[in-house]
C-alpha positions as CSV (number, residue, x, y, z in Angstrom):
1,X,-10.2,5.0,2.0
2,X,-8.6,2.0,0.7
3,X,-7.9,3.0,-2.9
4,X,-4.5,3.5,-2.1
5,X,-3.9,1.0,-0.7
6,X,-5.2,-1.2,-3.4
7,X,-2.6,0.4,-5.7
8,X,0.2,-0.3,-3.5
9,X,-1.4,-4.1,-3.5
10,X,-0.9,-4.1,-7.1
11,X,2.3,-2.9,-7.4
12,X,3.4,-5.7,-4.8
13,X,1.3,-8.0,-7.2
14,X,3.5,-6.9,-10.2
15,X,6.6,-7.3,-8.1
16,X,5.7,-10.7,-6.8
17,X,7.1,-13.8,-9.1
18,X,3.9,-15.9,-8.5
19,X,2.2,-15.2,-5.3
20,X,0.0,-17.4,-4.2
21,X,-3.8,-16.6,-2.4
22,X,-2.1,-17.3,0.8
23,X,0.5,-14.7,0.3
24,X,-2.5,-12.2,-1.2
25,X,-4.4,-13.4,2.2
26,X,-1.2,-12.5,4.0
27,X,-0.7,-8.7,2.5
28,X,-4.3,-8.1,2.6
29,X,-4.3,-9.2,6.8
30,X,-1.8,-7.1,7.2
31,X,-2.6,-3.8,5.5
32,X,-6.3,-4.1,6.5
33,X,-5.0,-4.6,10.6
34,X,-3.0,-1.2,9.7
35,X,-6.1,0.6,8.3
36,X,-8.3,-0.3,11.0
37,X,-6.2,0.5,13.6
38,X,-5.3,3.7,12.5
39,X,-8.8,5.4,12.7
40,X,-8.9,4.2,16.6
41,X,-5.6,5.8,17.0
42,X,-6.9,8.2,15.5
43,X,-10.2,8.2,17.7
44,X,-8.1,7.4,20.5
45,X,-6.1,11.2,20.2
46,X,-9.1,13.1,19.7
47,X,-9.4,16.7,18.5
48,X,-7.0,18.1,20.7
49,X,-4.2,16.6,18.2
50,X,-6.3,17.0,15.2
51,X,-4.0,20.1,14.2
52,X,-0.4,18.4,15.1
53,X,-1.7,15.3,13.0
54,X,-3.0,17.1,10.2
55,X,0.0,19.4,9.5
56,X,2.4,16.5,9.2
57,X,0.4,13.4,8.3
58,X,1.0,14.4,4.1
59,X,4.2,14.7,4.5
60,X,4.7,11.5,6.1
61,X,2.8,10.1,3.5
62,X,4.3,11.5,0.8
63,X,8.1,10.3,1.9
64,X,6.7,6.9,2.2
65,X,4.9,6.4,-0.7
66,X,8.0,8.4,-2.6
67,X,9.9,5.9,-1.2
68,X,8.4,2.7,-1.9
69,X,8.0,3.8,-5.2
70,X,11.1,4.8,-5.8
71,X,12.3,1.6,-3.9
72,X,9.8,0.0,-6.9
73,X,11.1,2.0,-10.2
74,X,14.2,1.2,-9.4
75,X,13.8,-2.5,-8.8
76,X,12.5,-2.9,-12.0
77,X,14.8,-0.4,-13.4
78,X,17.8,-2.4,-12.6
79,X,16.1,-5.8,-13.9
80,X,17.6,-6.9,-17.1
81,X,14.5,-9.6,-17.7
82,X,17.0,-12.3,-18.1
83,X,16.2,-14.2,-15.3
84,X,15.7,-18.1,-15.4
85,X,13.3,-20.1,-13.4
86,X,14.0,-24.1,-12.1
87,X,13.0,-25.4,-15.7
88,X,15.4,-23.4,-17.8
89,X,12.8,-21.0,-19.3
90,X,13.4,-17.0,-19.4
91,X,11.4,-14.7,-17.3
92,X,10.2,-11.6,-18.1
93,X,8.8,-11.1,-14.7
94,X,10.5,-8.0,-12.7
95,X,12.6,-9.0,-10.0
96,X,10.8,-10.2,-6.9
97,X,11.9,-8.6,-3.7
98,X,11.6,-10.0,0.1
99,X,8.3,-9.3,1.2
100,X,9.0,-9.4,4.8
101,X,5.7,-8.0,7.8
102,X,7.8,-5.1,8.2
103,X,7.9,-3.8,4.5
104,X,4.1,-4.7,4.2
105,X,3.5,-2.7,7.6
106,X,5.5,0.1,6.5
107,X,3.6,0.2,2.9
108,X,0.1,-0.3,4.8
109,X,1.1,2.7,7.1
110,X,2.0,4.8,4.2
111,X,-1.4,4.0,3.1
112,X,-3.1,4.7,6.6
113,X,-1.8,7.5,7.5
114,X,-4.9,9.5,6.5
115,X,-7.4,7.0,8.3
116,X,-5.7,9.2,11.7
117,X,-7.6,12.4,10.3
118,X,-10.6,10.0,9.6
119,X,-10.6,8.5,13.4
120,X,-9.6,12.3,14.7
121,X,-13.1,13.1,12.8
122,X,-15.2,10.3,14.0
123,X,-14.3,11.2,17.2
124,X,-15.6,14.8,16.7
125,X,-19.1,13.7,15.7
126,X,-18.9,11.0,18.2
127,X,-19.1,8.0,15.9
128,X,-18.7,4.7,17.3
129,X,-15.2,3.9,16.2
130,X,-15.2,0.0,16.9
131,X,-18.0,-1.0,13.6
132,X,-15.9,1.5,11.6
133,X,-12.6,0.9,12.3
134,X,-13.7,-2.8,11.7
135,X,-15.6,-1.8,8.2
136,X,-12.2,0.1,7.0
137,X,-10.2,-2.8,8.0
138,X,-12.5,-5.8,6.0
139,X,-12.3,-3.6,3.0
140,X,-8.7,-3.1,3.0
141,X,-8.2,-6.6,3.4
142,X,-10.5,-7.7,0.6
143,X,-9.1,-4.9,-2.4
144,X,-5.4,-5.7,-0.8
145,X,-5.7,-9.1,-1.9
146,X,-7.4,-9.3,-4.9
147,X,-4.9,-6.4,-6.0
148,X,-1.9,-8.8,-5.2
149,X,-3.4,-11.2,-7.3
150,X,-4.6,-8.6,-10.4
151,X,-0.9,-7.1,-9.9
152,X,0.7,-10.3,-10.6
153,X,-1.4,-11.1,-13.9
154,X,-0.3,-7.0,-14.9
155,X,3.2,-8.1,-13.9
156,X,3.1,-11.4,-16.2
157,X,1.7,-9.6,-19.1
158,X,3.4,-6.0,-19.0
159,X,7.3,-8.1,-17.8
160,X,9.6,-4.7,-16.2
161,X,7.1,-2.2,-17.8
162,X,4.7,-2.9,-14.8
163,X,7.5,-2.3,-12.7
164,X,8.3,0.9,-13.5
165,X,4.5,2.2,-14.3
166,X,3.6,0.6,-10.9
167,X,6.7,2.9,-9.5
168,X,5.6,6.3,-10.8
169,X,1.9,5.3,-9.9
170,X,3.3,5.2,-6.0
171,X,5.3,8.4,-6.8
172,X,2.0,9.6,-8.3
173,X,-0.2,8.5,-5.4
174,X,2.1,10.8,-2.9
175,X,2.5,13.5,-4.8
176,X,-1.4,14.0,-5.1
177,X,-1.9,13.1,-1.4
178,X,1.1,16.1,-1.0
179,X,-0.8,18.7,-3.5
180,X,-4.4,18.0,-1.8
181,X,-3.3,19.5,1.6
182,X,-0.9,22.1,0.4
């Protein structure tokens, strides 16, 4: 459930100039809180909605994620690699965006959108939603974060390439998400 959004976390990484663990703490506390609520939304709508949720939620997925990586490809696209940090030297890092709650909620969501099928389902079998909901969100947290900082050492090495890669990877990401419900 959370491979997704451990790509997205890497892509941020490769975005990100230097984040720090902090930061990485920060992204990964947010996008797991998203992922484990989802499921107890979904839980909390139950099967009667299971069909309304399910014939929209790739779609939804799919503009956001073709979004963010547009949003991403483009970034980089438009980064000449001529930037200059406080000592003088040249950067080849790709042009680090704000990375405001909002933008991080929106990207987890786009992640999270299937953990509503997931919850709908747990619900079905009568699950306990709570220890899941709370196992989803832990391991969200922990591959968000370590893929901020694994995305940042791509970004160092790889300059505007990782950029755009990490871009079409997002495309990617909702495009497959798109085909497997179609």
């Amino acid at each position: 459930m959370s491979a997704d959004a451990f790509a997205v976390a890497i892509v941020k990484g490769v975005q990100m100039r230097r984040p720090s663990w902090q930061l990485a703490l920060r992204t990964g506390a947010v996008f797991g809180t998203v992922e484990a609520i989802c499921p107890l939304v979904g839980w909390l709508l139950g099967a009667a909605a299971a069909l309304h949720i399910q014939r929209w939620d790739h779609w939804i997925a799919f503009g956001l994620l073709l979004a963010l990586g547009g949003h991403a490809f483009y970034t980089a696209w438009r980064n000449t690699g001529d930037e200059t940090d406080t000592r003088g030297q040249t950067s080849a890092q790709p042009y680090a965006p704000k990375h405001s709650i909002w933008w991080l909620a929106l990207a987890g969501l786009a992640t999270s959108i299937d953990a509503l099928a997931v919850g709908l389902s747990l619900a079905l079998v009568q699950v306990p939603i709570v220890p899941m909901a709370l196992a989803i969100g832990g391991a969200t947290f922990v591959l968000v974060t370590l893929g901020v900082m694994l995305g940042q050492r791509l970004g160092l090495r790889m300059g505007r390439w990782a950029g755009l890669i990490s871009g079409l990877v997002l495309i990617g990401i909702g495009c497959t998400v798109l085909a497997e419900h179609l």
